[in-house]
C-alpha positions as CSV (number, residue, x, y, z in Angstrom):
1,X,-17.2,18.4,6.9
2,X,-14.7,18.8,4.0
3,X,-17.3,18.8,1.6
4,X,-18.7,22.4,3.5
5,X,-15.5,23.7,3.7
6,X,-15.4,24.1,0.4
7,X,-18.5,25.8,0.3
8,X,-17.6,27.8,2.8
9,X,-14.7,29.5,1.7
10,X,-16.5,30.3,-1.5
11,X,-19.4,31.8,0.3
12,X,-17.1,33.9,2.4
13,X,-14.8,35.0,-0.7
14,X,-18.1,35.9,-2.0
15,X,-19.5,38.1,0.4
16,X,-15.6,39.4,2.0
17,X,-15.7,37.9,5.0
18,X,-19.7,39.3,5.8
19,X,-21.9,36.6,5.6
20,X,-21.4,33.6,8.7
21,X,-22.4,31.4,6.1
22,X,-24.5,28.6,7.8
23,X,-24.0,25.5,5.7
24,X,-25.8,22.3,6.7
25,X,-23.1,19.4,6.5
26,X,-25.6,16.9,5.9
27,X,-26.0,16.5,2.0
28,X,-22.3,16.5,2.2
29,X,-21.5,13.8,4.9
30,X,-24.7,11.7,3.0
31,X,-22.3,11.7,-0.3
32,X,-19.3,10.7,1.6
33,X,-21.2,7.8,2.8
34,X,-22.1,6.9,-0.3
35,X,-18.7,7.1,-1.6
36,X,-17.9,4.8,1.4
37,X,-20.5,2.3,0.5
38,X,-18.8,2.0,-3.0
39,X,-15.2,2.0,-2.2
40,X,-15.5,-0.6,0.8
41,X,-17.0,-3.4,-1.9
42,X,-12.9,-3.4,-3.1
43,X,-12.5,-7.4,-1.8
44,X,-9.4,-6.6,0.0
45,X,-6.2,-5.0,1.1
46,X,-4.1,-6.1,-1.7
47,X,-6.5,-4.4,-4.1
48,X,-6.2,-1.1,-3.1
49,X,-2.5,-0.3,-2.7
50,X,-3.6,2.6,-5.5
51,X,-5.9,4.0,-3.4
52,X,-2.7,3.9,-0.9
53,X,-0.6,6.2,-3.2
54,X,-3.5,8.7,-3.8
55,X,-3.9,8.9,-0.1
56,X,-0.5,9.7,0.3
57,X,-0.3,12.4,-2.7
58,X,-3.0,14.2,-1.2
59,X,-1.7,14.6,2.5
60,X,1.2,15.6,0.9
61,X,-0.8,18.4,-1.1
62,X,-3.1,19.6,1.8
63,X,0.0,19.5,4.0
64,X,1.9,21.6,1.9
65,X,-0.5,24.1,1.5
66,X,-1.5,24.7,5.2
67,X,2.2,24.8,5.8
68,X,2.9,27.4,2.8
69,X,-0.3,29.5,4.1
70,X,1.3,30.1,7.5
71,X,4.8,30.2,6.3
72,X,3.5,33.7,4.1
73,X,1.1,34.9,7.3
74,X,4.1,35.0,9.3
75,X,6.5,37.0,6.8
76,X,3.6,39.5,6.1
77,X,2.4,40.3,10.0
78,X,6.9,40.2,10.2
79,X,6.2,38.3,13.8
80,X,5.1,35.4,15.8
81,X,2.0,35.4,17.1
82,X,1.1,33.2,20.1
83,X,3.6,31.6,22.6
84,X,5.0,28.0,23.7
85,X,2.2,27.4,26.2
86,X,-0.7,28.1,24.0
87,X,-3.5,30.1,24.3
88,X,-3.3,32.6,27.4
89,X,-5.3,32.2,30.4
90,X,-8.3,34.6,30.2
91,X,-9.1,33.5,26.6
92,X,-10.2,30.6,28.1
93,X,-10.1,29.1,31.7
94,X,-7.4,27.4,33.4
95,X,-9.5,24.1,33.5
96,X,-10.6,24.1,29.8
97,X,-6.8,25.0,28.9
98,X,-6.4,21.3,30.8
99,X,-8.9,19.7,28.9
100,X,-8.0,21.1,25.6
101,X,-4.5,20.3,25.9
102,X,-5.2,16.5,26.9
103,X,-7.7,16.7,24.0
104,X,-4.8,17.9,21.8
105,X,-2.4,15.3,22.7
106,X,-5.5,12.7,21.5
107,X,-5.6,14.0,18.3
108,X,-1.7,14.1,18.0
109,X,-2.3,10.6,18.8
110,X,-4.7,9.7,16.4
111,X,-2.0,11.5,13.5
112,X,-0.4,7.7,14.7
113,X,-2.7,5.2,13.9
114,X,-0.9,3.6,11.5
115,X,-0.3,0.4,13.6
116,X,-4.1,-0.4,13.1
117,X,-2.8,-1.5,9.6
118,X,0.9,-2.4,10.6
119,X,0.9,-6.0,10.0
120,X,-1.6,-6.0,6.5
121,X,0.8,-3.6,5.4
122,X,3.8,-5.6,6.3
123,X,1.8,-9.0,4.8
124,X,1.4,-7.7,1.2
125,X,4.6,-5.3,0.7
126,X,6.7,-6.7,-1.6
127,X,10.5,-5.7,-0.7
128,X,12.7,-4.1,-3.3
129,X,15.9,-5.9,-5.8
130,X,19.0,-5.5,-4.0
131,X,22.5,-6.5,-4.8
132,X,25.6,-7.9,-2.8
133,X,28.8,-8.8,-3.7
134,X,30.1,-12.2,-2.8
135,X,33.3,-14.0,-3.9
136,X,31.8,-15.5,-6.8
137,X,30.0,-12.1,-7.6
138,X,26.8,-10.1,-7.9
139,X,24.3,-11.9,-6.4
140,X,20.2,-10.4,-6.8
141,X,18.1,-11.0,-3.6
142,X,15.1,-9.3,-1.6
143,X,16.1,-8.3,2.3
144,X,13.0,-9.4,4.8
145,X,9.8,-7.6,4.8
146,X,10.7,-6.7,8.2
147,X,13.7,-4.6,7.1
148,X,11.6,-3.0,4.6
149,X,9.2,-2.5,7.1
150,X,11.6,-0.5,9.1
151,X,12.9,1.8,6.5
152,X,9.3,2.3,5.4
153,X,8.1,3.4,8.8
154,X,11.3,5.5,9.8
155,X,10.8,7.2,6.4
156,X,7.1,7.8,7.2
157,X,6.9,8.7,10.8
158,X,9.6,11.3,10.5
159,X,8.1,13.2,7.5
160,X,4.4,12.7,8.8
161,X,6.1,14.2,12.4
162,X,7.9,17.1,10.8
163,X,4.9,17.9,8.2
164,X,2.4,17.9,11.0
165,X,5.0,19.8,13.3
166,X,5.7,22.7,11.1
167,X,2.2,23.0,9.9
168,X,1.0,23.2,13.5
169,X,3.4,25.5,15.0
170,X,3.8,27.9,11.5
171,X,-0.7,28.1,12.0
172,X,0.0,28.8,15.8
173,X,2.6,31.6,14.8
174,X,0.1,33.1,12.2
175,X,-2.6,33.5,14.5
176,X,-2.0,32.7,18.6
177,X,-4.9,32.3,20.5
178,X,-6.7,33.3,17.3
179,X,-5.8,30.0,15.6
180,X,-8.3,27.4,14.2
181,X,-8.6,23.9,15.4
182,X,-8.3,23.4,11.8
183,X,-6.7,26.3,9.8
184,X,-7.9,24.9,6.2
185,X,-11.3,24.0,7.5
186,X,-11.9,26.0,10.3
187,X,-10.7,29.4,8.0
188,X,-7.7,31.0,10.0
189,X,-6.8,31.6,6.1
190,X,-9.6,33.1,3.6
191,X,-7.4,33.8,0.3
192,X,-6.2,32.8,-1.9
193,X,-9.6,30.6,-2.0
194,X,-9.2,28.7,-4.8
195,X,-6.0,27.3,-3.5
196,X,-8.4,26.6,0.3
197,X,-10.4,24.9,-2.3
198,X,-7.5,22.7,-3.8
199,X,-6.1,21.6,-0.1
200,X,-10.2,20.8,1.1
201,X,-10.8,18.5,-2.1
202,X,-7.4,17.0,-1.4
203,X,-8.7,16.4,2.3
204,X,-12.0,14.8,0.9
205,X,-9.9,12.4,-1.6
206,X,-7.2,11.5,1.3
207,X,-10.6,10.9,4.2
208,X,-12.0,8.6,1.2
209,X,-9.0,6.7,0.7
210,X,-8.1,6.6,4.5
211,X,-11.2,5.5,5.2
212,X,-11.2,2.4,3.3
213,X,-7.3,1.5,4.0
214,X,-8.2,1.6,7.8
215,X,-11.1,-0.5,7.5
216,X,-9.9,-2.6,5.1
217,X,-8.5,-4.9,8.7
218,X,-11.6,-4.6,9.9
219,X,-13.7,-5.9,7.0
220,X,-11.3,-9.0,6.0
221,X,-11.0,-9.8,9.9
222,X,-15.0,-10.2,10.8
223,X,-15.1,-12.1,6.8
224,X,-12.5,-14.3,7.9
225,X,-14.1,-15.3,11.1
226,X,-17.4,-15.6,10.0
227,X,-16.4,-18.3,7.1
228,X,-15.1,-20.1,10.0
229,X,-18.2,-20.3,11.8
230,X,-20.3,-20.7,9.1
231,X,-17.9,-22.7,7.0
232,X,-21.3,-24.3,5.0
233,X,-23.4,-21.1,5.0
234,X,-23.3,-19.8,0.9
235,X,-24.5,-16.1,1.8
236,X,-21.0,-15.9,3.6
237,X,-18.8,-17.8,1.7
238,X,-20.3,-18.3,-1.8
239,X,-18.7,-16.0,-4.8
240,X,-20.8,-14.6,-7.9
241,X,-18.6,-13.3,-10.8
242,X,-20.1,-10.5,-12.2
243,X,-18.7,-8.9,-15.8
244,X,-19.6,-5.3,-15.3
245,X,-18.4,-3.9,-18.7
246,X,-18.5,-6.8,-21.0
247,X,-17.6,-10.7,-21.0
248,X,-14.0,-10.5,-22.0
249,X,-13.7,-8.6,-18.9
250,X,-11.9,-9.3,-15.3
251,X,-15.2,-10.4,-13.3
252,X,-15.8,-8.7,-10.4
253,X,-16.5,-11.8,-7.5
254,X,-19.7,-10.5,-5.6
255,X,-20.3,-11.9,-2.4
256,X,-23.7,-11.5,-0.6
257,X,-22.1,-11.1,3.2
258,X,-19.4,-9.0,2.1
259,X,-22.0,-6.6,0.3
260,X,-24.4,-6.2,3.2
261,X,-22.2,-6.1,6.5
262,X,-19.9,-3.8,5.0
263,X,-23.0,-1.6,3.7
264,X,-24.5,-2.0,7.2
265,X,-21.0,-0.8,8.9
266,X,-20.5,2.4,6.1
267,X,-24.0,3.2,7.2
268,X,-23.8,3.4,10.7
269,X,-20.3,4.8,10.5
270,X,-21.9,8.0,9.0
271,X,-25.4,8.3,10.6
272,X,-22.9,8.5,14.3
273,X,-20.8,11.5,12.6
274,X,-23.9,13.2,11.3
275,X,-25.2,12.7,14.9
276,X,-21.6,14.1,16.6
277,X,-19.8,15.9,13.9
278,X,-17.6,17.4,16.2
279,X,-14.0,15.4,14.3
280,X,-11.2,17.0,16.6
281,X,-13.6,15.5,19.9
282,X,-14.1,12.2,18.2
283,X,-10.1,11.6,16.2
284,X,-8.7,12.5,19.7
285,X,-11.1,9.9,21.9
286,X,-9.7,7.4,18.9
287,X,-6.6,8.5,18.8
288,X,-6.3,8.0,23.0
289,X,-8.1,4.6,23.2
290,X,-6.3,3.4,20.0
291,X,-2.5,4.5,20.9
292,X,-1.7,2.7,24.0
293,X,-2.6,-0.2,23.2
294,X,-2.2,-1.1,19.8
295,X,1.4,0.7,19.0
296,X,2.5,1.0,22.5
297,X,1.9,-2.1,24.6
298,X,0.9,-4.9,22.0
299,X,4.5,-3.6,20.2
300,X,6.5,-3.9,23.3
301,X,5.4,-7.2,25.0
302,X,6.0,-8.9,21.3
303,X,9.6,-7.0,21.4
304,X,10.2,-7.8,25.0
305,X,9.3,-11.8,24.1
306,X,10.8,-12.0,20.5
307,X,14.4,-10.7,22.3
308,X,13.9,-12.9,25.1
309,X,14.6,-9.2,26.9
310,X,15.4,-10.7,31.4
311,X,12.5,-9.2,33.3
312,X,13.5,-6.6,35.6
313,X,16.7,-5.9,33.5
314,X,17.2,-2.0,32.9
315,X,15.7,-2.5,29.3
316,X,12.7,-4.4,30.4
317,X,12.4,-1.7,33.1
318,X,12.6,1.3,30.8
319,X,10.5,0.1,28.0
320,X,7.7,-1.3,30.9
321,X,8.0,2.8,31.8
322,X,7.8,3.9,28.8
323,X,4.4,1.6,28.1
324,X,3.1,3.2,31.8
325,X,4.0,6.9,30.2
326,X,1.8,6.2,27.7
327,X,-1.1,4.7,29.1
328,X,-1.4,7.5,31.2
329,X,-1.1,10.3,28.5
330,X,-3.7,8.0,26.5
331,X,-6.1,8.2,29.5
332,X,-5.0,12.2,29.8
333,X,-6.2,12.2,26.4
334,X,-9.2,10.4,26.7
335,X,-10.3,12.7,29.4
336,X,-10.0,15.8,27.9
337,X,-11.8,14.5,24.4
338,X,-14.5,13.1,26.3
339,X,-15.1,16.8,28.3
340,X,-14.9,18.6,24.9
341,X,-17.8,16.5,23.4
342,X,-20.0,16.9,26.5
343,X,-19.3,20.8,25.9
344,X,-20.2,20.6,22.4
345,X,-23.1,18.6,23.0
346,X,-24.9,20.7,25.0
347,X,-25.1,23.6,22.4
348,X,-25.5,21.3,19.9
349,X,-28.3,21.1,17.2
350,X,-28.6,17.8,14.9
351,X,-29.1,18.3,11.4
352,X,-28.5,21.7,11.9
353,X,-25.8,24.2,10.4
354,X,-23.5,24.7,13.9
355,X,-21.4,27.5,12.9
């Protein structure tokens, strides 16, 4: 979808605006798989803590951009477009308002999905030199990955939040009801298009690298489990060196399960977007079924046992509402993603250029 953007923006710099520019996002979502297919042979987590930092350069980059972009529409138009309950009724009707706001609070969820790698973060992060002064002096020592863990994701949930934040409400104040679902994608800004280019090729880098760090789980967890059912079996467990530049090389250890599973799963993975590639219907169904329970109520019934918290004390009580709260903006949010797929669905053509 990136991949057309790209083209997009050229076609419509081209031709001012004019031309609708039907571009097929096949070809495009094809080479992203293929990318896929390359990246997810990486053995595991600990390998790709590069890939980790590119990701993060590149949100930072597309973020930016966006966020400039509807800083300067505001200051030229000299107002704010739009209001604090969205788009008005009469653009759209007071049941799809519904439905697109519980679909919007799915994809704010699914900006949070970073406890589907919590823990294989938390397992190969390695916790800074610190110093502390004792009666017999400086003494060197690391504090717990756990303390790390909490700077880290303080650090990372408050810039993601205020990034996201500004970027969203600075594109709502640009444009109102006119806004795109996605302003660098979905072309609320036309020019300057070579810098549209530069924020969509940072979006492509950051989905590849995304991609593979959230899957990255995933792939060591069915590997893992496998090798313990089939503890004999050398297709699964069995490891080929392979020198792929020359023999004084690091070799490369091929393994025969990990290469076709993880093939298998990059290829299904992209036929079912090529199928559906409706992203804002399908992050915010994610986001909903993925945010309740894996960074709401796993989270708190491991806090609620590892403090030994009383049962029906006022904590227990207001973190057990807070879990409730959640659960039913998750299924909120599940409802309105699934409604906007059905919608899109019905006008939908596969393999076809949809806009």
């Amino acid at each position: 979808m990136k991949h057309r953007a790209i083209k997009r923006s050229n076609c419509f710099h081209d031709s001012h605006a004019k031309n609708p520019c039907h571009i097929s996002s096949t070809p495009f979502m094809l080479a992203f798989g293929a990318m896929g297919i390359l990246f997810s042979q990486i053995p595991d987590f600990n390998q790709i803590s590069w890939l980790s930092v590119i990701v993060v350069v590149m949100s930072f980059t597309y973020s930016s951009i966006g966020l400039t972009l509807g800083i300067f529409k505001v200051a030229e138009t000299g107002q704010f477009r739009g209001s604090l309950t969205g788009i008005s009724i009469g653009g759209v009707g007071e049941t799809e308002k519904i439905w697109r706001s519980f679909q919007a609070l799915g994809e704010i969820a699914f900006a949070y999905s970073y406890s589907l790698i919590l823990f294989e973060i938390q397992d190969t992060v390695k916790s800074p030199l610190s110093e502390a002064r004792t009666i017999h002096g400086t003494v060197n020592f690391r504090p717990s990955e756990s303390e790390t863990m909490k700077k880290a994701i303080l650090l990372s949930v408050s810039v993601t939040t205020l990034f996201y934040m500004l970027m969203g409400c600075f594109g709502h104040a640009a444009f109102g009801d006119l806004a795109a679902k996605n302003l660098l994608t979905g072309f609320g800004f036309y020019n300057p298009f070579w810098l549209l280019d530069i924020a969509n090729i940072a979006i492509v880098v950051h989905l590849v690298g995304a991609y593979q760090v959230t899957c990255q789980p995933l792939f060591a967890f069915v590997e893992k489990h496998a090798a313990r059912i089939f503890p004999r079996s050398n297709f699964i467990n069995k490891e080929y060196n392979f020198n792929a530049l020359h023999a004084g090389s690091k070799a490369y250890k091929l393994n025969l399960f990990r290469l076709v599973w993880r093939t298998i799963f990059v290829v299904i993975t992209t036929v079912i977007p090529m199928l559906m590639p409706f992203f804002d219907n399908v992050s915010g169904i994610l986001g909903a079924l993925g945010f309740w329970p894996l960074t709401v109520y796993f989270p708190v019934e491991m806090y609620v046992v590892q403090q030994k918290i009383r049962k029906w004390s006022s904590k227990w009580i207001s973190l057990q509402i807070l879990s409730v709260a959640c659960l039913i903006l998750s299924i909120a949010a599940a409802a309105g993603s699934f409604a906007g797929l059905v919608t899109n669905l019905k006008a939908y053509r596969p393999f076809q250029p949809n806009y």
